[in-house]
N, C-alpha and C positions, 0 to 999 in steps of 0.2 A: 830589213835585209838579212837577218842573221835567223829568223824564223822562215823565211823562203829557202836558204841553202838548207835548212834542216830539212824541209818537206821535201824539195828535192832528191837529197840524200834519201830520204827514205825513202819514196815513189822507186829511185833507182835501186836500192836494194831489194825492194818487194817485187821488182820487173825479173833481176836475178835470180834469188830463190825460187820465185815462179816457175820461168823458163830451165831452171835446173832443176828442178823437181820433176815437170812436165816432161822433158827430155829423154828421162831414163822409168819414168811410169811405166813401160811398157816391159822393163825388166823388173828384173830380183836381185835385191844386197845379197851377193852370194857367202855363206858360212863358209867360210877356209879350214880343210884340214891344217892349212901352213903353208909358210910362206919363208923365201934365201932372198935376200937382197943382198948383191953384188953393187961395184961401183957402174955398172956397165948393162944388168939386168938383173929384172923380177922374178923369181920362181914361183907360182901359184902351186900351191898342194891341195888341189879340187873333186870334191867327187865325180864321180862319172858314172853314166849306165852305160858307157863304149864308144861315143861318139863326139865325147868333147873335145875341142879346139879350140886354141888362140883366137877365132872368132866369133865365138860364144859370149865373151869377153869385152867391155868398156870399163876404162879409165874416168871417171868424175875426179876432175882437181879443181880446187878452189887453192889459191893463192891468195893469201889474206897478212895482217897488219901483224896477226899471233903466228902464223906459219902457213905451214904448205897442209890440205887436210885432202884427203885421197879414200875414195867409195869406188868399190869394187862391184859392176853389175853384170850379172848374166842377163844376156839381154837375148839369147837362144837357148830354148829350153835342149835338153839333153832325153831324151824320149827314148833310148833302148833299152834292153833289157840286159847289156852284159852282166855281171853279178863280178865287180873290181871291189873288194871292199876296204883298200890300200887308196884309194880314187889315181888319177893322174895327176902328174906337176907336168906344166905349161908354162914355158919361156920365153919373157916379153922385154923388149930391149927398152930401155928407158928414155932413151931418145925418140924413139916413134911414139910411145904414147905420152909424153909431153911434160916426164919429169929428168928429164938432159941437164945434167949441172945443181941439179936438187941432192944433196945428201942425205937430211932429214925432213923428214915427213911424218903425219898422224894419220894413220889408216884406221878407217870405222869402223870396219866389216868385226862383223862376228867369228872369232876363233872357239871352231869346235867339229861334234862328226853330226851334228845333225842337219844337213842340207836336206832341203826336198828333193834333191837330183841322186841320192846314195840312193 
């Protein structure tokens, strides 16, 4: 009995990682210039070639046993040529993308200026 809930457990956790892996394949962990978090929203500090938008942009949240772990993807590349080398900040309420009532959190994303999108 107790070797079946393990395998269990694990079948279901490698069904998640899976599908959260596969999910956001088709984007980019995007590097942050920086980042304001508010009670209320996110400020992304991103680069840009001129065309970036709040929907360029997915939220990955895992809610887990150790905390709340939170990956930032560009999941639409940025393809213009403006020349911003400040990038843009982009603001995302917390409630719509799915951390409403969350305080703290662990974000992955890489803090720095070298994004492939600058």
């Amino acid at each position: 009995m107790m070797l079946k809930k393990m395998v269990c457990k694990f079948v279901i956790g490698f069904i998640v990682v899976f599908f959260a892996t596969t999910a956001y394949a088709s984007g980019t962990e995007e590097v942050l210039l920086g980042i304001d978090i508010t009670t209320e929203t996110i400020e992304l500090h991103v680069a840009s070639g001129g065309c970036t938008t709040e929907e360029h942009f997915e939220f990955e949240i895992n809610i887990g046993t150790t905390g709340t772990i939170v990956t930032i993807w560009r999941v639409i590349p940025d393809d213009c040529k403006a020349f911003l080398p400040d990038g843009v900040r982009l603001s995302f309420d917390k409630e719509e993308i799915g951390l409403g009532g969350i305080n703290e959190f662990t974000i992955t994303n890489k803090i720095g200026n070298t994004s492939q999108h600058r």
